[in-house]
C-alpha positions as CSV (number, residue, x, y, z in Angstrom):
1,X,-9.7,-6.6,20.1
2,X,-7.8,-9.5,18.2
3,X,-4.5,-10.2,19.2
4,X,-1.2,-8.1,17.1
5,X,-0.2,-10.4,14.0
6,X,2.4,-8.2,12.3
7,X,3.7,-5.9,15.2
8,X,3.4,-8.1,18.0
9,X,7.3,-7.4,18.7
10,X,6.9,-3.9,18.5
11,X,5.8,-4.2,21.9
12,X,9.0,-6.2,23.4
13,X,11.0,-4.0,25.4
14,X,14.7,-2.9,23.6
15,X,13.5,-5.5,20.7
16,X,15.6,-4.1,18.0
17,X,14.8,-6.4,14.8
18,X,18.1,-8.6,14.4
19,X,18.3,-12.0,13.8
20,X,19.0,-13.4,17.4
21,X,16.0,-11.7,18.7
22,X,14.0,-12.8,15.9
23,X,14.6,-16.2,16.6
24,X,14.3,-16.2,20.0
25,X,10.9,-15.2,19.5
26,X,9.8,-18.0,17.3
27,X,11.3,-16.5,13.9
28,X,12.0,-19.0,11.2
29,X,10.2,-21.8,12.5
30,X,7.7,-21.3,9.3
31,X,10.3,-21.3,6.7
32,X,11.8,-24.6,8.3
33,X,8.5,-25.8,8.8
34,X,6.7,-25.5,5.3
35,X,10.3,-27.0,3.5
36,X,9.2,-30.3,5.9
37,X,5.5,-30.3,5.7
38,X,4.3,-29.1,2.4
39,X,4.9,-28.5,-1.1
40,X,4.9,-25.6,-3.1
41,X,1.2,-26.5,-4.6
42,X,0.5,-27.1,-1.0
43,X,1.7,-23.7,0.1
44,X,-0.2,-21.9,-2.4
45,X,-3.3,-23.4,-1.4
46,X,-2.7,-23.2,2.0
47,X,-2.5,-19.1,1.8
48,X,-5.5,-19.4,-1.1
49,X,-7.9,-20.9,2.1
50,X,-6.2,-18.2,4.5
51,X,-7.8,-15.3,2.0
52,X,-4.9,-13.7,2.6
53,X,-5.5,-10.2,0.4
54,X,-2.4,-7.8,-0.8
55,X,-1.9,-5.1,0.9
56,X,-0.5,-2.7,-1.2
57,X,-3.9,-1.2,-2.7
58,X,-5.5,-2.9,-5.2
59,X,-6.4,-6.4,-2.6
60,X,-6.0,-9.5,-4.5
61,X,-6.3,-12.4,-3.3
62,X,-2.6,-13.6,-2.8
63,X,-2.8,-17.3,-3.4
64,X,-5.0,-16.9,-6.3
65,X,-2.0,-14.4,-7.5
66,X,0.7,-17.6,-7.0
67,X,-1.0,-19.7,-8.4
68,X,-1.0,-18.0,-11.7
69,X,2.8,-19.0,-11.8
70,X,3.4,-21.5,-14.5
71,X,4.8,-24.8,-12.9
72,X,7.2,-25.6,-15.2
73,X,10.5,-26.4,-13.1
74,X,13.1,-25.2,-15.4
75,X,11.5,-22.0,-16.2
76,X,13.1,-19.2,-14.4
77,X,10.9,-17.3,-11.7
78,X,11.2,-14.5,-9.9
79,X,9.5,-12.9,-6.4
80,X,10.0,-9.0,-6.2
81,X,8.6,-7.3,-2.8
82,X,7.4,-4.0,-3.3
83,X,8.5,-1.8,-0.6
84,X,8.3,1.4,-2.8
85,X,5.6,3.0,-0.4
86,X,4.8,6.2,-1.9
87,X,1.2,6.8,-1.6
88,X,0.6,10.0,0.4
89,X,-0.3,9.3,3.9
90,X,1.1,5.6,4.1
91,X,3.4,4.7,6.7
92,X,2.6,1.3,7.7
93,X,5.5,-1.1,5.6
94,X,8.5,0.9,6.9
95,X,7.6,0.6,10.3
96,X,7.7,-3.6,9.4
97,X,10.5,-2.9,7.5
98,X,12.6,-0.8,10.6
99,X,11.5,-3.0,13.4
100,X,11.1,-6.1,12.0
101,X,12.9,-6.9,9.0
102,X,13.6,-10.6,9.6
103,X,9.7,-11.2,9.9
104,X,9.2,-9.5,6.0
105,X,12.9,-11.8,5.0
106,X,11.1,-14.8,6.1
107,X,7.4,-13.9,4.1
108,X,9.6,-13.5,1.2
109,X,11.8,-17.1,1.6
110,X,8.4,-18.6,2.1
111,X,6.1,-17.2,-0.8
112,X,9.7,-17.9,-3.1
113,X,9.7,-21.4,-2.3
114,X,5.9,-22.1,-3.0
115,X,6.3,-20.2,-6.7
116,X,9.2,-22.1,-7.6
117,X,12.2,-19.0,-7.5
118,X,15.3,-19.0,-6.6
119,X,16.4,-15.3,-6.8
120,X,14.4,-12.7,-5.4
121,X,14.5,-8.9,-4.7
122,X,13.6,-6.2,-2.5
123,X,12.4,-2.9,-4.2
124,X,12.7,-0.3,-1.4
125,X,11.8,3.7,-1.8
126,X,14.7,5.2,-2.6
127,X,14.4,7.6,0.5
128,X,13.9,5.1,2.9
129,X,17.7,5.0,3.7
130,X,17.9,3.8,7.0
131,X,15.3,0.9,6.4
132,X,17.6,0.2,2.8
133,X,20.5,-0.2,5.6
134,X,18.6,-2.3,7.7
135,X,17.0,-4.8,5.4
136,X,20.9,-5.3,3.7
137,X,21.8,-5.9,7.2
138,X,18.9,-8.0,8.1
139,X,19.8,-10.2,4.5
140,X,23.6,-10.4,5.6
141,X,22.3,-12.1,8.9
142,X,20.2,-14.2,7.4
143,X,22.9,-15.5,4.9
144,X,25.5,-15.9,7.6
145,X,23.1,-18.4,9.1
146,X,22.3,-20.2,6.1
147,X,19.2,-18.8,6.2
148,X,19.7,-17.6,2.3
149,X,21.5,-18.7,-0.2
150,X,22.3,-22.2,-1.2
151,X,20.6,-25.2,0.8
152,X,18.3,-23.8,3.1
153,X,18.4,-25.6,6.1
154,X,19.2,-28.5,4.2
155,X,16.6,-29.1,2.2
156,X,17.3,-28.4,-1.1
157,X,15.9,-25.2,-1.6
158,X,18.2,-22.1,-2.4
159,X,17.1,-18.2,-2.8
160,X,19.5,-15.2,-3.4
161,X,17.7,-12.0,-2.0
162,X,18.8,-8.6,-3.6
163,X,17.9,-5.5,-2.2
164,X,17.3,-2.6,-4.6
165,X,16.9,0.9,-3.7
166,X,14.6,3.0,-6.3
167,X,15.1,6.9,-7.7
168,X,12.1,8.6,-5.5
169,X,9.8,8.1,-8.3
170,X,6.0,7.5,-6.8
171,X,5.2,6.1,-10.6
172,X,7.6,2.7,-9.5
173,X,4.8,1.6,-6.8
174,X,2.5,0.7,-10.0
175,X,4.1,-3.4,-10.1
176,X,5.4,-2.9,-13.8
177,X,7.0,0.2,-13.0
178,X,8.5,-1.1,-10.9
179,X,9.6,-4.0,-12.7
180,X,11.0,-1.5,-15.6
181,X,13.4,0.2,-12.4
182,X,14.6,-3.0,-11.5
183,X,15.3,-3.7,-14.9
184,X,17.6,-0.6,-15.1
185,X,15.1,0.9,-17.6
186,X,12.9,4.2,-17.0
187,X,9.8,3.8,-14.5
188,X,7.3,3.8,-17.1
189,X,3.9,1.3,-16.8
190,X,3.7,-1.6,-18.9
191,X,0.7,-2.8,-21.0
192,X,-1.0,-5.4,-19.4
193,X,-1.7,-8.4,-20.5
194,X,0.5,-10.1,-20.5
195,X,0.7,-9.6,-17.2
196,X,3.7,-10.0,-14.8
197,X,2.6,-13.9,-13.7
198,X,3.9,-14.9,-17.5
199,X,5.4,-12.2,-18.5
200,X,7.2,-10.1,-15.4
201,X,10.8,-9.0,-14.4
202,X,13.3,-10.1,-17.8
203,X,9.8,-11.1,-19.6
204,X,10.4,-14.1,-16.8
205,X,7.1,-15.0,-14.2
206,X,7.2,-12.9,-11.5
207,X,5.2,-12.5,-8.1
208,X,5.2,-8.6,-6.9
209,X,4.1,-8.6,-3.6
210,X,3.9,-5.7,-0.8
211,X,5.8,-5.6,2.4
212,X,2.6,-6.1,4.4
213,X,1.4,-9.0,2.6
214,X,4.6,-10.7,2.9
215,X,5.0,-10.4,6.3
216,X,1.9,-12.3,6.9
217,X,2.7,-15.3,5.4
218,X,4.8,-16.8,8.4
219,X,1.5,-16.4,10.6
220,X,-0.4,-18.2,8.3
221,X,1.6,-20.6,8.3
222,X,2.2,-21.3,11.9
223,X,-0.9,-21.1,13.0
224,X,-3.3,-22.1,10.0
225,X,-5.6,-21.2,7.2
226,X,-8.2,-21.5,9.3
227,X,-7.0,-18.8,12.1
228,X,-6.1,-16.3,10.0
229,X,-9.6,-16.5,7.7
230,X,-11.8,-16.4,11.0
231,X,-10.3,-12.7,11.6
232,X,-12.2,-10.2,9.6
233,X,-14.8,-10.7,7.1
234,X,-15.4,-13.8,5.1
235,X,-13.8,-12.0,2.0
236,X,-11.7,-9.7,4.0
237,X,-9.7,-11.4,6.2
238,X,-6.9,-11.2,8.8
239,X,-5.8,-7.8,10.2
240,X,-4.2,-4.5,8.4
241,X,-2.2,-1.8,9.7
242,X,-3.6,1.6,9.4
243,X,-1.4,4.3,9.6
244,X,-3.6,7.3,10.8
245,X,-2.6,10.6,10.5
246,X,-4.1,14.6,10.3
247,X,-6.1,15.9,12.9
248,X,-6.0,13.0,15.1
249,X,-4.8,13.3,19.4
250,X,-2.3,10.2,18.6
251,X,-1.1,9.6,15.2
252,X,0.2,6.3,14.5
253,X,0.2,2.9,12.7
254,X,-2.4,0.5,14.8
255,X,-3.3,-3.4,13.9
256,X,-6.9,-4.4,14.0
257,X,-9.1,-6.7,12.4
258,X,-9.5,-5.6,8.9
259,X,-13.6,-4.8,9.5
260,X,-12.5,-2.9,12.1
261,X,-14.8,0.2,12.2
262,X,-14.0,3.7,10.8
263,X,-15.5,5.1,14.2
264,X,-13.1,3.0,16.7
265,X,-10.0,3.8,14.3
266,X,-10.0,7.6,15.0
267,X,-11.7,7.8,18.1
268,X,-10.6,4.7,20.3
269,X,-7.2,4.1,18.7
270,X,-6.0,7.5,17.4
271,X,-7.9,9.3,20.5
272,X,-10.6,11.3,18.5
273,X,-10.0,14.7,17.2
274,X,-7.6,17.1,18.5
275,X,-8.4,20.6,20.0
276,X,-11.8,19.2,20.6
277,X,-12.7,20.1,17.0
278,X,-15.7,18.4,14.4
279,X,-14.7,15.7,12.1
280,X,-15.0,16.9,8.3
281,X,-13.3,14.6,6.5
282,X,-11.7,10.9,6.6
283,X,-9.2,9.7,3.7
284,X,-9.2,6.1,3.8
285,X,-7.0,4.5,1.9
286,X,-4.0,6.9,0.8
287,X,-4.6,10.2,-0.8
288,X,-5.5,8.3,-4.4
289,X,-9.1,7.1,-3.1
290,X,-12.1,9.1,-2.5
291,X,-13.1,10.9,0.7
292,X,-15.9,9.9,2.9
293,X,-17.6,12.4,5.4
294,X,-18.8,12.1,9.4
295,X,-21.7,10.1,8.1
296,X,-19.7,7.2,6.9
297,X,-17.9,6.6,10.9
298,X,-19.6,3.4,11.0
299,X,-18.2,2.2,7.9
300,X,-16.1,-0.8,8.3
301,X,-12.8,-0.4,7.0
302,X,-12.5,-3.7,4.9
303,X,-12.2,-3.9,1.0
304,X,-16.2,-4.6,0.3
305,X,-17.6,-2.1,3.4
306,X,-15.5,0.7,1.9
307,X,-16.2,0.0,-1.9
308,X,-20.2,0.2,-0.9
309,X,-19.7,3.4,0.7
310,X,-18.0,5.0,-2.2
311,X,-14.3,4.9,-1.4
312,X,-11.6,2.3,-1.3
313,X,-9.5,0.6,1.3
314,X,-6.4,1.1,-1.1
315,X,-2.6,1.5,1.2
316,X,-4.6,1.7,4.7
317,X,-3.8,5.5,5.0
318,X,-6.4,6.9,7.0
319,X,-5.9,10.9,6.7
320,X,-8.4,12.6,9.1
321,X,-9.4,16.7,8.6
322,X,-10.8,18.7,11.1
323,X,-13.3,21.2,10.5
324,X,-11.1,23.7,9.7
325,X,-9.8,22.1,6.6
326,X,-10.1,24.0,3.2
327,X,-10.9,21.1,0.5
328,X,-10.0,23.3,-2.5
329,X,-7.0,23.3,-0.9
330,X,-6.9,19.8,-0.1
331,X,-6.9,19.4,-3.8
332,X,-4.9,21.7,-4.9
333,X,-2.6,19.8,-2.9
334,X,-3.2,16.4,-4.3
335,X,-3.6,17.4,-7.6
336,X,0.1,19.0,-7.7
337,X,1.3,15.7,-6.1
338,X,-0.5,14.0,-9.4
339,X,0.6,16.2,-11.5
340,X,4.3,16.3,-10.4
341,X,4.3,12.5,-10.3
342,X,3.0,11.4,-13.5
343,X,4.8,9.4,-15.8
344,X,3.8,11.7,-18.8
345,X,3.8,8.2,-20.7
346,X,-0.6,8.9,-21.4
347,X,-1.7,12.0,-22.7
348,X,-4.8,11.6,-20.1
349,X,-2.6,11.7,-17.5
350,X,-0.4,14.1,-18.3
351,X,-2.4,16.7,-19.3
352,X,-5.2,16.2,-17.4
353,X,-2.7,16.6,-13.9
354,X,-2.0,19.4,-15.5
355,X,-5.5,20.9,-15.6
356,X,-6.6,20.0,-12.3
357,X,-3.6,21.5,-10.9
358,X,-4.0,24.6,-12.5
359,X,-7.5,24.8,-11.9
360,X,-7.6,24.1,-8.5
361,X,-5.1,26.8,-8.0
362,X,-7.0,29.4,-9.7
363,X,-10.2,29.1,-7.4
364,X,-8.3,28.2,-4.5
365,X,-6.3,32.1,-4.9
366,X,-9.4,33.9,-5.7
367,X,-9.5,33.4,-9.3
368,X,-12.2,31.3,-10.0
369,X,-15.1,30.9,-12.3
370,X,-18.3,29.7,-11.7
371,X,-17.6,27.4,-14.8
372,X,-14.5,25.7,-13.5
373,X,-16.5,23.2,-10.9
374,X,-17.8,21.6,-14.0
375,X,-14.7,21.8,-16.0
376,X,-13.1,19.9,-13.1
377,X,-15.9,16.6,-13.6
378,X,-15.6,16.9,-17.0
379,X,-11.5,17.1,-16.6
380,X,-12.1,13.9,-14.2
381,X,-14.7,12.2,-16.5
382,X,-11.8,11.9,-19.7
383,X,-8.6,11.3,-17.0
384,X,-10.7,8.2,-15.6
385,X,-10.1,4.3,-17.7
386,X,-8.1,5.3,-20.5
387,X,-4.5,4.6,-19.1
388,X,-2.0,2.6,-19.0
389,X,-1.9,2.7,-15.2
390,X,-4.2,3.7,-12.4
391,X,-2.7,7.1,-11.8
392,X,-5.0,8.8,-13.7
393,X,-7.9,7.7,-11.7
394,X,-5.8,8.0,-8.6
395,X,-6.1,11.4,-9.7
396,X,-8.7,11.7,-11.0
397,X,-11.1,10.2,-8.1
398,X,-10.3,12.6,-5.0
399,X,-11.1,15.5,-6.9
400,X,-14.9,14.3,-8.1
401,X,-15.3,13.4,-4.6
402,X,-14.2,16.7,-3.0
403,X,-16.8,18.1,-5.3
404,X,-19.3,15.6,-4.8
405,X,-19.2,16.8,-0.3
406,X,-18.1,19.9,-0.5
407,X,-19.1,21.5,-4.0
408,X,-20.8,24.8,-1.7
409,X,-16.8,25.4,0.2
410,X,-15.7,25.4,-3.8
411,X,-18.6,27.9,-5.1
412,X,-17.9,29.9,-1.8
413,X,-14.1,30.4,-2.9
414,X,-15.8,31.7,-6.7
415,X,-18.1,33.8,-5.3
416,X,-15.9,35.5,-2.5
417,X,-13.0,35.7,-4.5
418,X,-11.1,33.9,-2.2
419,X,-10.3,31.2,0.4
420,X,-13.1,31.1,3.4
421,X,-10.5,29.6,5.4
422,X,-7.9,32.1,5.2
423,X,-5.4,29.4,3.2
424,X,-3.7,31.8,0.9
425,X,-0.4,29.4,-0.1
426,X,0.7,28.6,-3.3
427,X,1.5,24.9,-4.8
């Protein structure tokens, strides 16, 4: 097992995030060592070699995403962290933000001063209260210290660090969203291009970054390029937290290597099935990606290992169903979620929620037709790379796979008129 990165002081007795303790167990030395020993260009490359990928979902390679910045000195940048974590079944940035807030603080000082920005913002989930309070209390610290603001640690560099709580709208984790909140506007997706590097938060460059990522970037650099790319795979590197919930003996968040495998994830770390029950089904990444089944445990859980085997790594969160799990229900489940949170901004998307919703419901309370598994596909098929954003396919993507493993628990609810598993609730 490699070493804890990210929640290494999770494990300190009575540590308690503030700034003191922070410090006293090596916080800030990055920030006061990249403003002596490197540039900005220097930075950038420096978490380019790491292979440093975002954490948020979609993986990019986070130097590469820097370095799309414009150099240009006197044109005004901007660093947003994204700390809107809606996706169903993630968990893993407000446990960074809540017990260590001063290690995410210090990811964004550092990734601010290698794009060149001087103010930059926290976008929080607008129900994440107590971590809003925290991080506010975290940036009043860090200010008091001359940690932010002007002059950093005498070196010339200044940042102002706003945090902004969001409305509870799952749409504003999509990074223009999100960009369309801060800017006091509806949370509705931009067009892309241009994209947010030229063209971001007041039509100004902007880096948007997830709380995961940046809280890496003060390991990286510490301790090297070099460390951080021999953990993992050669293009997925480092570790991730996985926050692992459903049928599981010890739900949790737990750091591994990133190719750490499916099988060790839920039955080393999350101790394996409770009750004693079979494995069904394993959610990966977040409720938006497609399921895999008992004969992918050996899948590693890194971006490329997961995209072969049909899925995604997406927000790391690994929802695992027993055997006693009704997938019609499942998706009558997610599909409401979908269909509640879309933007209504593509008709796709808006009507095509819609659809699933409705006709997940009707098989899942009896009401079913034969017909309907196909209308489902073809709902999918016409929902999937026509949008503005991904939701649709977030959507869109469960569904086909629920069909795709367990298309005989679906023709069982048609032809028995009802739900094999006894699941008789409404959503």
């Amino acid at each position: 097992m490699t070493e804890k990165i990210l929640t290494k002081r999770f494990e300190i007795p009575g540590y308690r995030g503030t700034l003191d303790e922070y410090e006293a167990t090596g916080g800030y030395q990055a920030i006061a060592k990249a403003l002596k020993e490197h540039t900005p260009a220097g930075l950038i490359d420096l978490v380019r070699r790491s292979g440093l990928r975002g954490r948020g979902g979609a993986g990019f390679p986070t130097g590469v995403k820097w370095g799309f910045i414009p150099k240009d000195p006197e044109l005004p940048k901007y660093l947003v962290c994204n700390a809107d974590e809606s996706e169903p079944g993630t968990f893993k940035d407000r446990e960074l933000i809540m017990r260590d807030p001063h290690q995410l603080i210090e990811g964004i000082m550092l990734a601010s001063f290698a794009i060149g920005c001087r103010i930059a913002f926290i976008y929080i989930r607008g129900e994440f209260v107590a971590g809003a309070r925290i991080l506010e209390q975290a940036v009043t610290e860090a200010a008091a210290r001359g940690l932010v603001g002007k002059n950093i640690l005498g070196s010339g560099f200044s940042l102002d660090l706003h945090v902004h709580r969001g409305a509870g709208a799952y749409i504003c984790g999509e990074e223009t969203a999100l960009l369309e909140s801060l800017e006091g506007k509806r949370g509705l997706p931009r067009l892309k291009p241009p994209f947010p590097a030229t063209s971001g938060l007041y039509r100004k460059p902007t880096v948007v970054n997830n709380v995961e990522t940046l809280s890496n970037i003060p390991h990286i650099v510490m301790r090297g390029a070099e460390w951080f790319s021999s953990i993992g795979t050669p293009k997925s590197t480092g570790t991730r937290i996985f926050g692992v919930s459903g049928h599981v003996r010890r739900p949790g968040i737990y750091e591994c290597p990133i190719d750490v495998p499916m099988r060790e994830l839920i039955f080393e770390h999350a101790g394996g099935m409770r009750e004693g029950r079979r494995l069904k089904a394993v959610i990966p990444g977040g409720s938006s990606v497609p399921v895999l089944t008992e004969q992918f445990l050996d899948t590693r859980m890194d971006f490329e290992s997961l995209a072969t085997a049909g899925s995604m790594a997406g927000s790391g969160g690994v929802i695992v169903m027993d055997e006693t799990t009704c997938m019609v229900r499942v998706g009558q489940i997610v599909s409401r979620f979908y269909h509640h949170e879309s933007c209504g901004q593509c008709t796709q998307c808006r009507e095509g929620t819609a659809w699933l919703h409705k006709t997940l419901r009707r098989i899942e309370e009896g009401r079913g037709r034969q017909a309907d598994l196909d209308l489902l596909l073809d709902i999918c098929d016409n929902m999937k790379g026509k949008t503005i954003c991904p939701l649709s396919d977030a959507a869109a993507m469960p569904i086909e796979s629920y069909l795709k493993y367990f298309r005989d628990e679906f023709e069982q609810h048609v032809v028995e008129r009802g739900c094999p598993f006894g699941s008789t609730h409404r959503s």
